[in-house]
N, C-alpha and C positions, 0 to 999 in steps of 0.2 A: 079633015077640015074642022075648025073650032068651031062649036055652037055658040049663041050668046049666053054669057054668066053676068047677072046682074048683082051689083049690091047695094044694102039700103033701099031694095024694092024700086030702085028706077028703070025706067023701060030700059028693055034689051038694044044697046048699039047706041045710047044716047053717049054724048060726050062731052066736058068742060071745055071752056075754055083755057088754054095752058096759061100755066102762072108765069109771069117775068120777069117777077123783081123776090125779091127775101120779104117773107112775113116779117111788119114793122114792129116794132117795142109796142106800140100801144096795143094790138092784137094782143100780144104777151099777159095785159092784162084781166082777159076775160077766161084766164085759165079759171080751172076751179082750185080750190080753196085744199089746202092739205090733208092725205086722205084720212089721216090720223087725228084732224081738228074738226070734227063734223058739228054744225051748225046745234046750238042747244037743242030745238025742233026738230033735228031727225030720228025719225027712226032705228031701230037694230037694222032694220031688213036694208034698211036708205044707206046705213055706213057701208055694211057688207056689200053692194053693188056698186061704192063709189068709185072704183077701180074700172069696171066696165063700162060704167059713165064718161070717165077719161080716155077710155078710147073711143066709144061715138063721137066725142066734142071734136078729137085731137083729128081724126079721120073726115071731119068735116070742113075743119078749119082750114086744112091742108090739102084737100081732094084726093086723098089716099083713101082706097075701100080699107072699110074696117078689117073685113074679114084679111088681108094682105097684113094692117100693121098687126092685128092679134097674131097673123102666123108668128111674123118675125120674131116677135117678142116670147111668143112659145119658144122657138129653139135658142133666142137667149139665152133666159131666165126663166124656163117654163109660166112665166108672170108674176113671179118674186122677186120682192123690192130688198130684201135682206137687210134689212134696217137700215138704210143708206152706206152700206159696207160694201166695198167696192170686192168686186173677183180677182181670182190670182193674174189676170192682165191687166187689172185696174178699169173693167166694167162696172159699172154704175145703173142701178134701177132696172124695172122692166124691160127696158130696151136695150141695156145694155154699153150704152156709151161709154165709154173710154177716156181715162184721165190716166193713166198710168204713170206719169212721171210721178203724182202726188201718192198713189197708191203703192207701188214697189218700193220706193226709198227706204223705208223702215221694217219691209217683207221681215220675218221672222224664220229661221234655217232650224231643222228638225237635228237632233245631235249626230255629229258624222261614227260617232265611236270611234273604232278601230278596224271596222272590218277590212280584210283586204276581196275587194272585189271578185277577182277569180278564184278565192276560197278553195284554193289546192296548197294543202300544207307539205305536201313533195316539192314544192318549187320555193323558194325567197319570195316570202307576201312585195308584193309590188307599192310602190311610195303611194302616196295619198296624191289625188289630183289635186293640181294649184288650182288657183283662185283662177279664174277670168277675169277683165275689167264690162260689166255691162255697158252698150252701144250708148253715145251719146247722143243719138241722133235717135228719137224715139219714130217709124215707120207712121203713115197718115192711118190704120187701123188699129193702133194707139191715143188716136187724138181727138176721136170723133164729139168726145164733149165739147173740147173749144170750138169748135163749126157747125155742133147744135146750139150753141150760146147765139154766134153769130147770127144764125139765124131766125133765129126765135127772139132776140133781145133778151133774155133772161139770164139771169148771173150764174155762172156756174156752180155755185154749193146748190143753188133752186134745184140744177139739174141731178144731181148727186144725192139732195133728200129731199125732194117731193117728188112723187110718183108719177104724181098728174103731168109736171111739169117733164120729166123724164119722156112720159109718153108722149108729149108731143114735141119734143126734140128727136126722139125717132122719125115721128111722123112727118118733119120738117128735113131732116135728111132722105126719106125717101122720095119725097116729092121735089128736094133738090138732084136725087142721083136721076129719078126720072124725066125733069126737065132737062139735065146736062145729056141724054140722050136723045132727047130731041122729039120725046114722045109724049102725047098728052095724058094730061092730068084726067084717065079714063074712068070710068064708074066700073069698067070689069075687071075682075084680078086676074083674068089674062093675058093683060097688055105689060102687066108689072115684073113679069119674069126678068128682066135685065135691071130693072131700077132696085129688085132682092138679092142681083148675086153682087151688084156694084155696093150695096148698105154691106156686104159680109166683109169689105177690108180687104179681099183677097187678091194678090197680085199677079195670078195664073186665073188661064179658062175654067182649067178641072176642078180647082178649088171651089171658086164660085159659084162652076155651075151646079154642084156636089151639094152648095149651100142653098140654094135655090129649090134642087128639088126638093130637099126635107121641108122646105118651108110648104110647098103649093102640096105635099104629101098630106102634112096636118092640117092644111086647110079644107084638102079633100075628104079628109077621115073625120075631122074636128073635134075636139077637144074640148074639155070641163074640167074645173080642179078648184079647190080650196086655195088662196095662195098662203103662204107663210105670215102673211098681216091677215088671217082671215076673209080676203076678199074673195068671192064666188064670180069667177070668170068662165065666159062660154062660148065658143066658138063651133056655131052651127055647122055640121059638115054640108060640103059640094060636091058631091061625088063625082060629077062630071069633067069637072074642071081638067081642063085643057091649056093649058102656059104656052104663050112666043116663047118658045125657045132661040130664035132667029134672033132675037133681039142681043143676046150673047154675042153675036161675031162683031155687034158694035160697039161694045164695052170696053174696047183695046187693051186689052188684058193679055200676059203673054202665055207664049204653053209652056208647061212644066215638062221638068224631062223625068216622065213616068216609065221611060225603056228601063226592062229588066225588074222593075217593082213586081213584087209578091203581094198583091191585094186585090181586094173584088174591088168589081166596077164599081159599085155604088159608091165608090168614098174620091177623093182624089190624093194621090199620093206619087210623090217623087223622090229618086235616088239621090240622096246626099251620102256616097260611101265615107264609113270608118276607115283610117288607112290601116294596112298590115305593112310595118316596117321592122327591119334589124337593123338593133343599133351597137351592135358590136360585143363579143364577149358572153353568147347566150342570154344578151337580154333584149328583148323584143316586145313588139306591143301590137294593138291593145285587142287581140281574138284570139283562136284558133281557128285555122282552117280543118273544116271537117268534113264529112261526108253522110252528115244526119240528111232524110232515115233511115237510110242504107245500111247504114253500120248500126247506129245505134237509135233506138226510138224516140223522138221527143215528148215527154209526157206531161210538161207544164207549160202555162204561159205567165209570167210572173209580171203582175201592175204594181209598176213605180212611179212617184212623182219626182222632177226635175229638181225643186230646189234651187231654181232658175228660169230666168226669164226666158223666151226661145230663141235669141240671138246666141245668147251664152250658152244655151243646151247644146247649139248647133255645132259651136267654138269647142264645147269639152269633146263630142264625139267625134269632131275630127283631126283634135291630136292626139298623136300616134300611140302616147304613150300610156298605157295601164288602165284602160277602162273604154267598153266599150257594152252597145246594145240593138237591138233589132229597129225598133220603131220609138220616134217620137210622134207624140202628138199635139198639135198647139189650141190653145185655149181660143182666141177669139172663132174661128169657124170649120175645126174641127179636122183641119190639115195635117197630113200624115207623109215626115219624113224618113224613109228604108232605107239602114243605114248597112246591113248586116244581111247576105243572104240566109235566111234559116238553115240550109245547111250546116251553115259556120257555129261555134261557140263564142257567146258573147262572155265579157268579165263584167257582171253586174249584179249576182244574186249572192255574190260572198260565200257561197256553198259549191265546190267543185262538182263533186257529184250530179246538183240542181242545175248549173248551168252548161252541162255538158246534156241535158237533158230539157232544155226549157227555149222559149223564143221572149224576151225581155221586151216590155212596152214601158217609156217613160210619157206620164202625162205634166203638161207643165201644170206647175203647182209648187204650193209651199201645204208640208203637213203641218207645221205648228201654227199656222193663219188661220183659226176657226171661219171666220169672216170671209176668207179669200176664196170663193165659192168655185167648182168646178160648170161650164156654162153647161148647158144642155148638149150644143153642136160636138164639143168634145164627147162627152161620155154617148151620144150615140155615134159615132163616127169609130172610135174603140169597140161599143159593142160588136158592129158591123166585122169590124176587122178580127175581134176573136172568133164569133161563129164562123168567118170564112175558113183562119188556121185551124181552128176546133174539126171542121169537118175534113181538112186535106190532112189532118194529119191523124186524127180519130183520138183527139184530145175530151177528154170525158166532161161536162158542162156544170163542175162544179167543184165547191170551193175546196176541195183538195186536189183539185189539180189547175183550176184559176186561183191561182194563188196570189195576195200580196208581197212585198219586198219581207216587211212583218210578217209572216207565217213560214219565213225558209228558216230551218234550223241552222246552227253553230255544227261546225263538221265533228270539231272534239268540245271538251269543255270548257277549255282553253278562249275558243272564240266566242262563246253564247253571248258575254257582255258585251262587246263590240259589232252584232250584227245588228242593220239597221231596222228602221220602225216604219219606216213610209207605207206604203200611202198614209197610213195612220187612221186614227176614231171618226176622221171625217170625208171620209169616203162614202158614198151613198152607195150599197154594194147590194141593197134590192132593188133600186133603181135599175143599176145597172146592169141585174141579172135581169130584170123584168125588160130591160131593151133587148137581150140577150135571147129573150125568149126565152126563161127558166127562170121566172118569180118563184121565190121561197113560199111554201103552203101546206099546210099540215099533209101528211101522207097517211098517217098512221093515226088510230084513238090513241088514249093515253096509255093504253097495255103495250103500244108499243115496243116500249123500251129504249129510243131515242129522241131525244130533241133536238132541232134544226134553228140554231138562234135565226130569231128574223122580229127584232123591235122594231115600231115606228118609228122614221127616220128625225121626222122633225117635231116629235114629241117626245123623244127619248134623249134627255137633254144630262147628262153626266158629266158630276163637276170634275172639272183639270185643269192642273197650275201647269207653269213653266212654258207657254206658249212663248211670250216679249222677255219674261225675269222667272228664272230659277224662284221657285217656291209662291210664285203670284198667280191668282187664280187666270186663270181662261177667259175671254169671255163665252156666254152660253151661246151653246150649240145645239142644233141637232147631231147623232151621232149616229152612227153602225154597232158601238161597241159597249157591250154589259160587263158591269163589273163583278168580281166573286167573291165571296165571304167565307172565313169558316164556320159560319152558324146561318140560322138565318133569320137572321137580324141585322137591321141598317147599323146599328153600330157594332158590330161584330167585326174582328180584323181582318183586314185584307188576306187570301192567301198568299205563302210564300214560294218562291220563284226559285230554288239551289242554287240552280244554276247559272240565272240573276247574281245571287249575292250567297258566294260560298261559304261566308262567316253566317247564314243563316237570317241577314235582318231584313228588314220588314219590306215589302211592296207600299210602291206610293201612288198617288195619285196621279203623277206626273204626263205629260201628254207621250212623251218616248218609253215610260214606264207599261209594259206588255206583259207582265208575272204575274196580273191575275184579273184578266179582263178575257172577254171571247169577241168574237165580231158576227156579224151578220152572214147566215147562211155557212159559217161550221157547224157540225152534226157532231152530239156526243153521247154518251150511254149512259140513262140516267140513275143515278145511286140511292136516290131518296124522294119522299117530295115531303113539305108539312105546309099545309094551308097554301098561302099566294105564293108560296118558298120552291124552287126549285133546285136539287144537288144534282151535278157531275160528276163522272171522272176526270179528274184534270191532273196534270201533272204527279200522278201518283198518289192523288188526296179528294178526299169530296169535297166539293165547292160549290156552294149557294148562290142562286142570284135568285133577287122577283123577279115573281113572273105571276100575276096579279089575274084572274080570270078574265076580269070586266076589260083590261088594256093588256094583254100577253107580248115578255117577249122574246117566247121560243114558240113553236110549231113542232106537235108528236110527228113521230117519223119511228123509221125500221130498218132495217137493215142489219146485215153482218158487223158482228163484234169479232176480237180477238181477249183471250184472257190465257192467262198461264197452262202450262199442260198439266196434268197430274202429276202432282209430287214433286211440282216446283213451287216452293213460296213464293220467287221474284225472279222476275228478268231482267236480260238490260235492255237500255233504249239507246238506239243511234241515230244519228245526224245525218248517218250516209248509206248506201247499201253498197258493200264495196263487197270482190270474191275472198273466197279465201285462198290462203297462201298456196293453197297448191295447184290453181286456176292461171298463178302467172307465167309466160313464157321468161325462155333464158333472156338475159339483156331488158326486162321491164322488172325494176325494183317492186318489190313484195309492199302494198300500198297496209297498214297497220289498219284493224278491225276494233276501233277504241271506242267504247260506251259511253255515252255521255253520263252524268251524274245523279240522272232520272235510275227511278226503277218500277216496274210494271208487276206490281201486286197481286197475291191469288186474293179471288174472291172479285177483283178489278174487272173494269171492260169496260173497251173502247171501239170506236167506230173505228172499221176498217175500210180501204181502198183498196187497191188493185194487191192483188201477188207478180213480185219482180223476182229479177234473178239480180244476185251481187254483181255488179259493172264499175267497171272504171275505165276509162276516157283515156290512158297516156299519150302526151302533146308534152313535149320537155323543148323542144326546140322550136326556132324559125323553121326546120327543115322540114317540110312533114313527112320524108322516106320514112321516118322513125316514129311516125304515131301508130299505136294500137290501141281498138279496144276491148279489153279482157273482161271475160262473160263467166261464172263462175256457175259453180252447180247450188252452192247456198242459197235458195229463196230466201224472202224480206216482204213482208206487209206493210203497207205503209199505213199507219194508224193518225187518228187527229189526238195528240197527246196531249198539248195545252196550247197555247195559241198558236204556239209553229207546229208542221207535221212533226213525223218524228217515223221512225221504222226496227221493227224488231223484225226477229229471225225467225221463221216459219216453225222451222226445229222446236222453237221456245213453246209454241203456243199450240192454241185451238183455235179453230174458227168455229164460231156459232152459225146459223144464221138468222138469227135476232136478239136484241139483249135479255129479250125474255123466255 
């Protein structure tokens, strides 16, 4: 039985009267005043509170409890208004409203290269996926600005950049999804349980209701933060709190076909199958059927972004042909389509070896859209879902083995320029290791011997061109990702990538450019330090970034290195861990053991991960009679070499166990 939960300190069980008609235009007037415009007379303290002000007014006006519109606006936008830059679904402000037609048209596509997705160079690289045409009929959880306009009377750009104004176009659509269910405009946020999972857009039970509890979660825990405009917003916790969940079965909402889904409960997720087809002549698409973990381990989970809206995501993974992955995730509320039993191999990581070993998550998203903000409901709704595979498959909780599309190496050398960059610098990857449950934090003093990049997300603003035009700056961002120098000094040159640019020239600023940048929560073994300066091993070379006492940003750390055995100057470094030639049965072609163009220097050291044994995956045909996989006696480390893994041969090296 619920107890009563009041808000705004009114007695327990009191009730409004329901609304029933639209808040008029002239209402619209008495918003406040833009939070970025504050009155000559205010104070510092007065600006920075003007945002929590906006929601008292907006929660008054509307008969929505405050505490209800702050949840929602938390797993929007955690309460970031992002300078009126809409999200990669074309959300808008705190609340998150929705214009996307205005927002995607000009989206921005990170560069596709070359890679071929199943990155097995025994097989014919598979074509490049075609285009899609985007829906033109944009879904009602697309649109919700034009029906907070409507209701509120205020013009839509108001809604788009004024915050004030955004938050009570939330607050006007909850109190219309709560009146269209027939239930009054109450003072407890436990009657609001159906009028939170109807505001999520979502066209199933599970989604919504998935949406809903995150929401009554933070209301119960409650939440504080700084936003991105400076404002100090606060949402006192309830710990009590108890939600109608009952009010869901009248939200006419349909069920999703979650039979056969691979995910914890806490999230909602439904099978949209990838097809497996032949199409004649040994060329078929877009998996492999396998028999992971049975046969062979799964040791990564690799976070992709879409590069696509989620109509089109859903369109590429279900033709048949050359490209496929485990899970998509969609941006407005955090829904999770299973495309791929884990079992299976996806073609997604452009690395044979990685993807015969890994379970692929696309989140929708554009990388080259600084602005195009990832919402909150997605990146925890992903977290959720990697601690579940994390634990069923005893995947280790950290970033070399939750890895980006950008951190899989090139299998030869051949393909290093052509592998993609996704998620890309603007990825929030302490955020979302800290939903994860594994925030990045020093481990070690500075005798360590390693450091654990982890800069402030939305203070750590690194300049990059080429996001809209080749060689035009970015606009600023917050970022995940530092850049490296050979000295250390800001104007000291970029280091250099080989394998990048085999004629030797220079690393650029470029947003898909990865030849000498780290990202948040890689771990590396440190070379040098001089004053705010910090050196690495990276790629074969020492490489500088600040790292400033007063704002740091790496975190000391420890652990196992690898460095050369005695009486070797250099090793190689690979892309793969494959066996050697005499691990393969008769009738599976002898798969080539090629170095990439790196080399692992005495006197070097790097952070190490697991010790594997050489494996390769053979899948040549539709038929699977004829897959094997060949397990070798060669061990392989896998080392964090520069911004992708990379793996040498056990034989080659030492293991320490610390850099110092």
């Amino acid at each position: 039985m619920r107890g009563p939960t009041t808000d705004r300190g009114r007695a327990a069980g009191h009730r409004r009267a329901r609304r029933t008609a639209a808040v008029t235009v002239a209402s619209a007037a008495l918003l406040l005043p833009l939070l970025g415009a504050a009155p000559s007379g205010d104070t510092a303290e007065d600006s920075a509170t003007r945002l929590q002000d906006a929601f008292t007014t907006a929660a008054d006006r509307y008969d929505v409890p405050r505490s209800v519109l702050l949840g929602v606006s938390y797993l929007q936008s955690r309460w970031d208004a992002h300078g009126g830059a809409p999200s990669v679904t074309g959300g808008y402000g705190p609340m998150h409203l929705t214009d996307a037609r205005t927002a995607l048209d000009g989206a921005p596509h990170h560069s596709e290269g070359t890679e071929d997705p199943r990155g097995d160079d025994s097989r014919p690289a598979v074509p490049p996926r075609a285009d899609v045409p985007e829906d033109s009929e944009l879904p009602a959880r697309l649109r919700t600005l034009t029906r907070a306009a409507e209701l509120t009377g205020l013009p839509a750009e108001e809604l788009r950049t004024d915050a004030a104004a955004n938050v009570a176009g939330g607050a006007a659509l909850l109190a219309a999804a709560q009146h269209g269910l027939g239930e009054p405009a109450s003072d407890d946020p436990a009657d609001w349980y159906g009028a939170v999972a109807r505001f999520s857009g979502a066209d199933d039970r599970a989604t919504a209701a998935a949406y809903a509890d995150d929401v009554f979660e933070v209301i119960r825990t409650g939440e504080r933060r700084t936003t991105d405009a400076g404002q100090r917003v606060t949402l006192a916790a309830t710990p009590g709190l108890r939600p109608d969940t009952a009010q869901l079965a009248r939200a006419g909402l349909r069920a999703a076909d979650a039979e056969g889904t691979e995910c914890p409960r806490s999230v909602s997720c439904e099978w949209i199958p990838a097809p497996y087809e032949e199409f004649g002549e040994g060329d078929y698409g877009n998996h492999d059927l396998a028999d992971r973990p049975a046969s062979q381990r799964i040791e990564y989970i690799v976070v992709h972004d879409t590069e696509a809206t989620w109509d089109t995501t859903l369109k590429l993974v279900q033709d048949p042909t050359y490209v496929s992955w485990h899970y998509s995730l969609r941006s407005t509320d955090g829904h999770i389509a299973q495309h791929l039993k884990a079992k299976d191999v996806g073609w997604h990581a452009g690395n044979w070896y990685v993807n015969a070993k890994s379970i692929g998550l696309e989140h929708e998203g554009f990388l080259a859209s600084p602005d195009a903000w990832y919402t909150e409901a997605m990146y925890r709704t992903s977290a959720r879902l990697v601690r579940y595979l994390a634990t069923k498959y005893r995947i280790p909780l950290d970033r070399r083995h939750i890895l980006g599309h950008d951190n899989v190496p090139g299998v030869t050398s051949a393909n290093i320029p052509g592998m993609h960059t996704d998620p890309g610098p603007y990825w929030d990857w302490q955020h979302y290791f800290t939903l994860i449950g594994r925030p990045f934090t020093a481990t070690a003093g500075p005798k360590g011997g390693l450091v654990t990049i982890a800069p402030d997300f939305s203070r750590n603003r690194p300049a990059y061109t080429g996001c809209a035009t080749a060689g035009e700056p970015c606009p600023v961002h917050g970022s995940s990702a530092v850049r490296l120098r050979t000295a250390p000094a800001e104007d000291a040159p970029l280091v250099k990538d080989i394998g990048l640019r085999p004629g030797g020239g220079d690393s650029t600023t470029d947003v898909n450019d990865v030849g000498s940048r780290v990202s948040t929560g890689q771990r590396y073994a440190v070379a040098d330090r001089a004053g705010d300066w910090t050196a690495i091993w990276y790629l074969g070379q020492k490489a500088w970034f600040h790292n400033p006492r007063k704002q740091p940003t790496a975190r000391n750390a420890s652990g196992p290195v690898v460095t050369p055995r005695q009486g070797l100057t250099e090793v190689p470094v690979y892309g793969r861990a494959y066996p050697e030639k005499e691990a393969y049965p008769e009738g599976v072609p002898v798969q080539a053991v090629s170095p990439l163009p790196y080399k692992l220097l005495a006197g070097q050291r790097y952070a190490a991960g697991g010790k594997v044994p050489g494996e390769y995956f053979y899948a040549p045909t539709f038929d699977t009679g004829v897959h094997r996989v060949v397990v070798g006696e060669d061990q392989y480390y896998e080392i964090q070499f520069g911004h992708r893994v990379a793996y040498v041969r056990a034989a080659d090296v030492r293991l320490l166990p610390s850099a110092r």
